[in-house]
C-alpha positions as CSV (number, residue, x, y, z in Angstrom):
1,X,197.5,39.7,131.8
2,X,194.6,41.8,132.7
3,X,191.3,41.3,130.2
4,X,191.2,44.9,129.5
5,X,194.7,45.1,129.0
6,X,194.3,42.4,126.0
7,X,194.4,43.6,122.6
8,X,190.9,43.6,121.1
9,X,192.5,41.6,117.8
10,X,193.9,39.3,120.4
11,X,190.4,38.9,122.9
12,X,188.2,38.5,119.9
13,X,190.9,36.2,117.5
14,X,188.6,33.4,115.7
15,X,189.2,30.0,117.4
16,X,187.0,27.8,115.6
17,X,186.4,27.4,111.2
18,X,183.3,28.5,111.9
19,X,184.6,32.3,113.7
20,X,186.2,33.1,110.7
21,X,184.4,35.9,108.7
22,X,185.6,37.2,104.4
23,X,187.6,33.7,104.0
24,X,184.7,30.8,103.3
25,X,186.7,29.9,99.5
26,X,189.6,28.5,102.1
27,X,187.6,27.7,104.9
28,X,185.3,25.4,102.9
29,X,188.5,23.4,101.4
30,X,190.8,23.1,104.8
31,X,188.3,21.9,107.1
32,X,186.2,19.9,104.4
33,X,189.7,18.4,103.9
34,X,190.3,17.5,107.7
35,X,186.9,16.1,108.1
36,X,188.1,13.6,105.4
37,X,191.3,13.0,107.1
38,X,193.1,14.4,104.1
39,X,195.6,16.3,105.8
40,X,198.5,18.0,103.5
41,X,202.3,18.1,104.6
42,X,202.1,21.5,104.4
43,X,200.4,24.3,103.3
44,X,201.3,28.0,102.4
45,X,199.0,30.9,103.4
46,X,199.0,33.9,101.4
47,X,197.8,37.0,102.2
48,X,197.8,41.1,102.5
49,X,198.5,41.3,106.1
50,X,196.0,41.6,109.6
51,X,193.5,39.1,106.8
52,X,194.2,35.9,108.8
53,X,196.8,33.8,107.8
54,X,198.7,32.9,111.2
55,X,195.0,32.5,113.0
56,X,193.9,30.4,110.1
57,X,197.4,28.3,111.1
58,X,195.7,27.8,114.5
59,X,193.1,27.0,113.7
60,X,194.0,24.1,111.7
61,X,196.4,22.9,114.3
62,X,193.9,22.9,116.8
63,X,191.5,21.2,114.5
64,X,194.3,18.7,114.8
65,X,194.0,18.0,118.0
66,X,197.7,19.4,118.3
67,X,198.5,20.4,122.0
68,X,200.6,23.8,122.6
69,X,203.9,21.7,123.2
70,X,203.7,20.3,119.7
71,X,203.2,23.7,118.2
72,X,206.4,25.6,117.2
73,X,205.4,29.2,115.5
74,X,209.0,30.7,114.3
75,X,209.3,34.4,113.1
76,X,211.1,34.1,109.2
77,X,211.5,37.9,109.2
78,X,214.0,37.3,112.8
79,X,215.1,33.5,112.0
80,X,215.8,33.3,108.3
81,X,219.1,32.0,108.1
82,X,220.2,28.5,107.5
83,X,221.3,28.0,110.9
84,X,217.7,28.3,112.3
85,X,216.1,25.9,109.1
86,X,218.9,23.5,110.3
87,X,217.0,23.0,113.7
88,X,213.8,22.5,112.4
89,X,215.6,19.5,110.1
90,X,217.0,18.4,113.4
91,X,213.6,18.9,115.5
92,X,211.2,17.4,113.1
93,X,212.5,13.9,113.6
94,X,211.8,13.8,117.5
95,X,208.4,12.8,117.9
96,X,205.2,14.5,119.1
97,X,204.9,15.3,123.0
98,X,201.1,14.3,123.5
99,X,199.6,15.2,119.9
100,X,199.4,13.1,116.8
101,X,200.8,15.7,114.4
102,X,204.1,18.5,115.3
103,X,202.7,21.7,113.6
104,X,205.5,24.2,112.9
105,X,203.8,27.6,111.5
106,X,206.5,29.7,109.9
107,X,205.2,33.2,109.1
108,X,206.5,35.9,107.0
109,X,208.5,33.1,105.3
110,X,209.4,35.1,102.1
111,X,212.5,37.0,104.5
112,X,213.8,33.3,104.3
113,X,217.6,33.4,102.8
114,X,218.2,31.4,99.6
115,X,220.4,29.1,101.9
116,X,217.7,28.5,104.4
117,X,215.1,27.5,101.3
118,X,217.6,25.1,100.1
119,X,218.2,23.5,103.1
120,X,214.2,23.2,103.9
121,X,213.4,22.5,100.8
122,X,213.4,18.1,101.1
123,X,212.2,18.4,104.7
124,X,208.8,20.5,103.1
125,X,208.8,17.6,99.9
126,X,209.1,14.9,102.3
127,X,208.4,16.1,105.8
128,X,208.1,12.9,108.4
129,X,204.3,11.2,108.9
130,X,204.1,13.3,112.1
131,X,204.9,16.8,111.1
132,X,202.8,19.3,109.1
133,X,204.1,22.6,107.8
134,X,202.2,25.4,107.7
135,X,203.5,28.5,106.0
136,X,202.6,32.3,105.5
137,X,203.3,35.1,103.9
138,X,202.5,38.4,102.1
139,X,204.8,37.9,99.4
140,X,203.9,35.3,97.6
141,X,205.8,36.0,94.7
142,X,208.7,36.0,96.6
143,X,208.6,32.2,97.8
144,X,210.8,30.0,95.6
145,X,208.2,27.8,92.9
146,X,209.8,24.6,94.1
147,X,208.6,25.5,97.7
148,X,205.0,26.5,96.4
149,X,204.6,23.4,94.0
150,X,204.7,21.5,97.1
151,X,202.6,23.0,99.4
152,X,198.9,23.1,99.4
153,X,198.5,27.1,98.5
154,X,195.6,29.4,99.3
155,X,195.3,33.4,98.9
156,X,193.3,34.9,101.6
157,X,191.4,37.7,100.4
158,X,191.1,41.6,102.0
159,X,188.1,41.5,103.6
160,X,185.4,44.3,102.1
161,X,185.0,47.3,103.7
162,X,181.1,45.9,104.6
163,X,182.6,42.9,106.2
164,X,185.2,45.0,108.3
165,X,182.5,47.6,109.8
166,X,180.4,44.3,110.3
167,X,183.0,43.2,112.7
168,X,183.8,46.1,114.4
169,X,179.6,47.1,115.3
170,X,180.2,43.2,116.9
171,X,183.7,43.8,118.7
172,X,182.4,47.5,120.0
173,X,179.0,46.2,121.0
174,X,180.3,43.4,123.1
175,X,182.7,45.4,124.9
176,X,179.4,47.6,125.8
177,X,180.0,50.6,123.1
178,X,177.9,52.0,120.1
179,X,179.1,53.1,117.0
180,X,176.6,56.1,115.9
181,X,175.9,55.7,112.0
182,X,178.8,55.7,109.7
183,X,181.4,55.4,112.9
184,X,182.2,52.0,111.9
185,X,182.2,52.4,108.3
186,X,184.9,55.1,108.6
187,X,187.4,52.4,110.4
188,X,186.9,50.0,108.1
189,X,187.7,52.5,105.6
190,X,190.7,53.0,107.5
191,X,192.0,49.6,108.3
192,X,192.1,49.3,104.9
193,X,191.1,45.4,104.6
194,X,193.9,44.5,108.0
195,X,190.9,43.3,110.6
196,X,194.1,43.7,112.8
197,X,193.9,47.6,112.1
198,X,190.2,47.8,112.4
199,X,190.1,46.4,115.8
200,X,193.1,48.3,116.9
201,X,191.8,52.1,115.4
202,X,188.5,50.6,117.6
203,X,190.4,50.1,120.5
204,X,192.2,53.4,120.7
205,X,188.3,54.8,119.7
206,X,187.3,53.3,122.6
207,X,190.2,54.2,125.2
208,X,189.9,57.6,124.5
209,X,186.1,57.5,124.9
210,X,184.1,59.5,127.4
211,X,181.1,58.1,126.5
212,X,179.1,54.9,125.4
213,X,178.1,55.9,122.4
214,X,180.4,57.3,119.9
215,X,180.3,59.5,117.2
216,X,182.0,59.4,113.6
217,X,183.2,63.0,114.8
218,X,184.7,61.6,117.8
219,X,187.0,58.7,115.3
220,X,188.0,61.5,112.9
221,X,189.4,63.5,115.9
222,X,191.3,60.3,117.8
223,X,192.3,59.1,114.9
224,X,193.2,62.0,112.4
225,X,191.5,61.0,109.7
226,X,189.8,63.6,106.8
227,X,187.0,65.8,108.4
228,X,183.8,65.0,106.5
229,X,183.8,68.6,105.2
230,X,187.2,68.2,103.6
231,X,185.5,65.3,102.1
232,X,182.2,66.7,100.9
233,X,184.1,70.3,99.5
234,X,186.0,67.7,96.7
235,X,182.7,66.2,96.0
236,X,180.9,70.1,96.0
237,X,183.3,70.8,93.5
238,X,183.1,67.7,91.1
239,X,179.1,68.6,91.3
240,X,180.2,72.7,90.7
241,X,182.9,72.5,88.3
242,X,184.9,74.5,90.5
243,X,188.4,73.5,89.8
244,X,189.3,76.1,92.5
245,X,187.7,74.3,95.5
246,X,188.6,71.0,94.6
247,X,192.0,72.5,94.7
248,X,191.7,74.1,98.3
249,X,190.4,70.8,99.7
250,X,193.1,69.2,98.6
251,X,195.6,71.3,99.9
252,X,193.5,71.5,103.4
253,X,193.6,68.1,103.6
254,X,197.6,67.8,102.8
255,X,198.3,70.8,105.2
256,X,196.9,68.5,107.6
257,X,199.0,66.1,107.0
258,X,196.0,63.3,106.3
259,X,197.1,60.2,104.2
260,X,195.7,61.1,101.0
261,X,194.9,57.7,100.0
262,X,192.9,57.4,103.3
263,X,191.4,60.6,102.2
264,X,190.4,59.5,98.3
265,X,188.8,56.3,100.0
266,X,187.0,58.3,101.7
267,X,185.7,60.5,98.7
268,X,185.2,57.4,96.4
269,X,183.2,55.8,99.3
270,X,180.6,58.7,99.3
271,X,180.7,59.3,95.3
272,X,179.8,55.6,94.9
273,X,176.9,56.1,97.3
274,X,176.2,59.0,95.5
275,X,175.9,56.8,92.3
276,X,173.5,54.3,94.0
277,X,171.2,56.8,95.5
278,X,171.4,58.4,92.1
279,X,170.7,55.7,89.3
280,X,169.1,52.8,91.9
281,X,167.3,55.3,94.3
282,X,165.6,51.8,95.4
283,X,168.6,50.8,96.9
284,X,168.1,53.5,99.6
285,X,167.4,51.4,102.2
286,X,170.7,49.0,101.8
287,X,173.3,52.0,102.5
288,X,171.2,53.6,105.2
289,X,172.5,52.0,108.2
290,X,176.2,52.3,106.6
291,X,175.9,56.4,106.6
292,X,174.7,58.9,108.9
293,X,171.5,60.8,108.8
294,X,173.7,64.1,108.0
295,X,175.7,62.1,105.5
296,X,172.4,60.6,103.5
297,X,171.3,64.4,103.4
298,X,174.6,65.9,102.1
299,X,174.6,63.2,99.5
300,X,170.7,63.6,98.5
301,X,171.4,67.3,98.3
302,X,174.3,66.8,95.9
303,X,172.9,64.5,93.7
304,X,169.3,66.5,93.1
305,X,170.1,68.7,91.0
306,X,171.5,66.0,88.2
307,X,175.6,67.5,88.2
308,X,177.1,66.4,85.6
309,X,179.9,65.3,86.9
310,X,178.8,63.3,89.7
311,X,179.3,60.4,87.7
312,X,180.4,57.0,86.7
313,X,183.4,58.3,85.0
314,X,184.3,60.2,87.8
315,X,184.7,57.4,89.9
316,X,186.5,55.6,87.3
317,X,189.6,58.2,87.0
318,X,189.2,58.7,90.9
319,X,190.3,54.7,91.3
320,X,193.1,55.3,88.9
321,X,194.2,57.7,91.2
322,X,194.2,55.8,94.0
323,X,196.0,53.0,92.3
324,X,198.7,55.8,91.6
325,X,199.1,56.9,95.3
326,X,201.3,54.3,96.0
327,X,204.3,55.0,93.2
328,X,203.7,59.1,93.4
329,X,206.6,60.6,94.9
330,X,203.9,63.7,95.8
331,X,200.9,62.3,97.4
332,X,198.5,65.1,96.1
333,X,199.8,64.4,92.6
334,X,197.4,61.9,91.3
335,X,194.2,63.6,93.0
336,X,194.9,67.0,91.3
337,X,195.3,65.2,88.2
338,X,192.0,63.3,88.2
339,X,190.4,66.4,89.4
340,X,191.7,68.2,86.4
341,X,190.8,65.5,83.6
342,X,187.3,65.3,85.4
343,X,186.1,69.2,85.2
344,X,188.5,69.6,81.9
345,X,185.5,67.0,80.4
């Protein structure tokens, strides 16, 4: 395959401990585990997804010293019946090809029938000398407790939204692109913690690119996502009290068909930066580089006068109602409430 036909999540995958960024907590125990030679029969990854969890697998295998041919990856969520857990019982027995250890890495393994758990269930408690196991998922509360009490476990974590646009400045400048202020900020924002996502909204960025150096104007238009005015007319109105405008962005923004969750990120991003600049005015120079210069100034403007309602409370009954996005059965719901119990105040 073509280099510029490889996915930038594939190109830029972490291949050593030491490449992996937002996971230290599991990277400090694994590999100060296999520098002791105290290697576990298996261990279960778990994870939101595009955090990790099948490169971490890798990694470990090849800090094993495992070759490809001893390294069997197998899809749960397409092989979760018993039939398929019957040929790993088989397979494990045979011995390594030119390795020490056979690593099988069995991802998304909570689609696993209650069959195919019973049946794997003594080969994970008492798996031969020369075969690790090294499972992941994203629902961990779905994996039977008899499977989890005998597995070394470890949550991977979403990586922050700092983290994320920290990666992306790296991936965009070594494929010879800038990110003009706040362009990488707004992907992280939209990857939504997946470094997966991030790298793939960058990629389409980038393939629709006429130029070098790209703008947070040109992401919002490749990738749909809410216009910074729809964003700054919800804040206007919080610092107004003009119920009326909130109302209209909202409605703009749904008209548009823009993920509102994407689009009350976006809003509690710029209120909390609001709040910095605001009560730690020192701070100043922390966020600078995460915003643009027309960004900083919108946000200096709004917060000069002292509104009222630019506040801490705000934010708080804004991140209610992004925790109630996800059960509303009308997206704009939960925004239009918290707008009304703000200016109601």
């Amino acid at each position: 395959m073509s280099e510029l036909n490889i996915a930038l999540y594939r190109k830029y995958r972490p291949e050593r401990f030491s490449d992996v960024v937002g996971q230290d907590h599991i990277v400090k125990a694994i590999s100060g585990a296999l520098a002791a030679s105290k290697v576990a029969h298996a261990y279960l990854l778990s994870g939101p997804r595009g955090t990790g969890k099948t490169t971490i697998a890798r990694i470990v295998a090849r800090e094993l010293e495992t070759s490809a041919n001893d390294i069997y990856e197998i899809d749960a969520a397409s092989n979760r019946g018993i039939d398929e857990v019957r040929n790993i019982r088989e397979n494990v027995n045979t011995m390594p090809f030119d390795s020490k250890y056979k690593v099988y890495i069995l991802d998304e393994v909570h689609m696993f029938t209650k069959d195919a758990w019973n049946a794997l269930l003594k080969t994970i408690e008492e798996p031969p000398k020369h075969v690790i196991f090294i499972l992941a998922t994203t629902e961990l509360e779905k994996i039977p407790e008899t499977i989890v009490s005998r597995c070394q476990t470890f949550i991977l974590k979403k990586p922050t939204d700092i983290i994320l646009s920290q990666v992306v400045k790296n991936v965009a400048s070594k494929e010879g692109y800038e990110l003009q202020a706040g362009g990488a900020e707004l992907i992280a924002v939209l990857a939504d913690g997946a470094f997966r996502d991030a790298l793939g909204t960058l990629q389409k960025v980038i393939s629709y690119s006429k130029s070098k150096k790209i703008t947070k104007e040109d992401i919002e238009k490749v990738t749909g996502a809410p216009s910074t005015t729809l964003v700054n007319e919800f804040l206007e109105a919080l610092a107004s009290n003009n119920i009326e405008k909130g109302f209209l962005s909202i409605r703009q923004a749904s008209e548009q068909d823009i993920d509102m969750s994407v689009y009350l990120k976006m809003i509690l991003t710029k209120l909390r930066y609001a709040l910095i600049l605001r009560y730690a005015p020192a701070a100043k120079e922390s966020i600078i580089n995460s915003i643009s210069v027309e960004d900083l100034e919108f946000i200096e403007n709004l917060i000069s006068t002292k509104p009222t309602h630019i506040s801490s409370n705000s934010l708080s009954i804004l991140l209610e109602a992004y925790q109630s996005l996800r059960t509303s059965v009308i997206s704009e719901i939960p925004i239009e409430l918290a707008l009304v119990r703000i200016l109601s105040n």
